[in-house]
C-alpha positions in Angstrom: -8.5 10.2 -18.6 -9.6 7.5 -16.8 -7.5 6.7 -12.8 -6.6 3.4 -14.2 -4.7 5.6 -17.6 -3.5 8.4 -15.1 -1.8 6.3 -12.9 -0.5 4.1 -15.6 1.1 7.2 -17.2 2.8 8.5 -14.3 4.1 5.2 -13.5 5.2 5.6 -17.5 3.0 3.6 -18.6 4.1 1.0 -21.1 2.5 -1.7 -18.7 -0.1 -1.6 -16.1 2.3 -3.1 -13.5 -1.2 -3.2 -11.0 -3.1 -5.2 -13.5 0.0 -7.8 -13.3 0.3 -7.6 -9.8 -3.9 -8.4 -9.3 -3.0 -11.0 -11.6 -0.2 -13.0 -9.9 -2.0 -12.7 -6.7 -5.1 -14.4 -8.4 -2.4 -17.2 -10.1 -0.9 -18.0 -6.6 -4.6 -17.8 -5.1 -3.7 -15.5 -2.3 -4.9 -13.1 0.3 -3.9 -9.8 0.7 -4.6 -6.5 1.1 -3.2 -3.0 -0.1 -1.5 -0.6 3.0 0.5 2.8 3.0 -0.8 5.5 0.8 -2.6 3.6 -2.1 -4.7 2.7 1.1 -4.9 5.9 2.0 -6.8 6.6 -1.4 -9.1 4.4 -0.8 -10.6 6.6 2.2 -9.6 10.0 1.2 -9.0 12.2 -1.1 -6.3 10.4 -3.6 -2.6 12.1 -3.7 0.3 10.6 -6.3 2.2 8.0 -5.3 4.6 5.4 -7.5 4.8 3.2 -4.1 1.9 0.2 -4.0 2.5 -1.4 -0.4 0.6 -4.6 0.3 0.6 -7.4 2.7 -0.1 -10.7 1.4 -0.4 -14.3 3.3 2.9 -15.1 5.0 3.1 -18.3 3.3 2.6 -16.8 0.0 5.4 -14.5 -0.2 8.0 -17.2 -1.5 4.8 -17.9 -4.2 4.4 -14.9 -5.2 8.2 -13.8 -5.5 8.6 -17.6 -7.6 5.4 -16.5 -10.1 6.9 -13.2 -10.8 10.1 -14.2 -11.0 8.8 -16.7 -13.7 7.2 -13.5 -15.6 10.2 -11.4 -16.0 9.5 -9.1 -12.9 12.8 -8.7 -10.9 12.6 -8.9 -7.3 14.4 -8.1 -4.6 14.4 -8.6 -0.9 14.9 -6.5 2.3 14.7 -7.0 6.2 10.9 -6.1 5.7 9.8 -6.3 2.6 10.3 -7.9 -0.6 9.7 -5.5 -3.6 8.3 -6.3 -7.4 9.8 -4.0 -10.3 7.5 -5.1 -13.5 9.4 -3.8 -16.6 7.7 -1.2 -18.5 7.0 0.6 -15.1 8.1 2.9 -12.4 5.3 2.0 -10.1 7.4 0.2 -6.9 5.6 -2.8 -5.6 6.8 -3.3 -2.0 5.4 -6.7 -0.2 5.6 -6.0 3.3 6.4 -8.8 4.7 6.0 -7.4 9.1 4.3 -9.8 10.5 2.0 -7.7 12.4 0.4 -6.3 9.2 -0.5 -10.2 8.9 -4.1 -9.7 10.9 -5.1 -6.5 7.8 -5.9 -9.7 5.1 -8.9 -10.9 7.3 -10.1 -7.4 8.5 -10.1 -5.8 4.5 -12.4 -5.3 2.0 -12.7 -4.4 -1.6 -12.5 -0.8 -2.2 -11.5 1.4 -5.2 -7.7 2.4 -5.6 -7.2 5.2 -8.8 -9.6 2.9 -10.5 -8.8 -1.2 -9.4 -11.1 -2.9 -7.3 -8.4 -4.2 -5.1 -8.6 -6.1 -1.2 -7.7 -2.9 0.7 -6.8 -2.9 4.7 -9.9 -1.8 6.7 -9.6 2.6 7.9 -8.6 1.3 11.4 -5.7 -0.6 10.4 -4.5 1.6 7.7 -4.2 4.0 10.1 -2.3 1.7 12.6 -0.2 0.7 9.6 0.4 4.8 8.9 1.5 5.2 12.8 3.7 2.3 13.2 5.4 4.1 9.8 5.6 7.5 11.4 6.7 6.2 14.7 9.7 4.3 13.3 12.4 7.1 13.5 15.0 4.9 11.2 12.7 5.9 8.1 14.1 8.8 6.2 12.4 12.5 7.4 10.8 12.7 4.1 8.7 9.2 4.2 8.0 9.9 7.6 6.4 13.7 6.9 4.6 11.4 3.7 3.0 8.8 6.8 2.2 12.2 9.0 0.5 14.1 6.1 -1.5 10.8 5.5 -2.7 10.9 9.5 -3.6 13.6 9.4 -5.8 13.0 5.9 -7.4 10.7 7.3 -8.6 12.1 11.0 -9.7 15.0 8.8 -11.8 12.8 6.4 -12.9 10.4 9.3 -13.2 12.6 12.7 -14.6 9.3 14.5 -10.6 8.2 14.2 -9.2 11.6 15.7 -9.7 9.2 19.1 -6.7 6.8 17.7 -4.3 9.7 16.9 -1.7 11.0 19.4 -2.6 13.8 20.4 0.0 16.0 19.7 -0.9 14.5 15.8 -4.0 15.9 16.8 -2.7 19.4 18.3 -1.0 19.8 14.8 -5.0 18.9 12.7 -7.0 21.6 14.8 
């Protein structure tokens, strides 16, 4: 089974809800680059998710919410994100909409997510984007063990980053 098929079925799979998604974003012609765990993936050893967090150009958000609106996909909005459900799928597209994610579009790259060649936010800043997560102590105790667990993938895949990781983060790797 392919990572495209795998993640298709666990998102149960009667639509590939990423394949849409790299779709509008081409449609609308914007920027934007995949944060959170997906991210994660892209520099470590993959682990399940259903959640696809990405940031896209600030002034393409009301584009992209239009164009998907136009293709069936309900949206809906919150203080800090607005979030795609594409019919057919479980996967939860959540457009974070922070503005300090804002400087990941120019910093990101292409990488390989479960099988996409997606923009994705560059190590540095997905690993800002995975403190600023863990740090915020209104997130429920089970995301924010999710955002520690990914830390602490990534100082173990990338040492060099160990440098950028509180050290009591740290304490808890070694």
């Amino acid at each position: 089974m392919t990572s495209k098929k795998f993640l298709r079925s666990l998102a149960n799979g009667e639509t590939d809800a990423v394949q849409i998604l790299i779709a509008l974003l081409k449609e609308i012609g914007s920027e934007y680059c995949v944060i959170g765990g997906l991210a994660v993936n892209a520099y470590a050893d993959p682990v399940v998710s259903l959640d696809l967090d990405l940031v896209v150009i600030s002034g393409r958000v009301g584009d992209l919410r239009a164009a998907a609106e136009a293709k069936g996909i309900r949206v809906q909005e919150f203080e800090h994100s607005v979030n795609l459900f594409v019919p057919g799928s479980d996967l939860r597209i959540q457009v974070q909409t922070d503005p300090r994610y804002q400087p990941f579009i120019s910093r990101s790259q292409r990488r390989a997510v479960l099988g996409y060649e997606m923009s994705v936010a560059a190590l540095e800043d997905v690993l800002c984007g995975k403190l600023w997560a863990f740090s915020d102590e209104t997130r429920r105790k089970s995301k924010r063990q999710k955002d520690l667990s990914d830390i602490m993938r990534l100082g173990e895949t990338h040492p060099e980053l160990k440098s950028r990781i509180p050290a009591e983060i740290v304490a808890q790797m070694d």
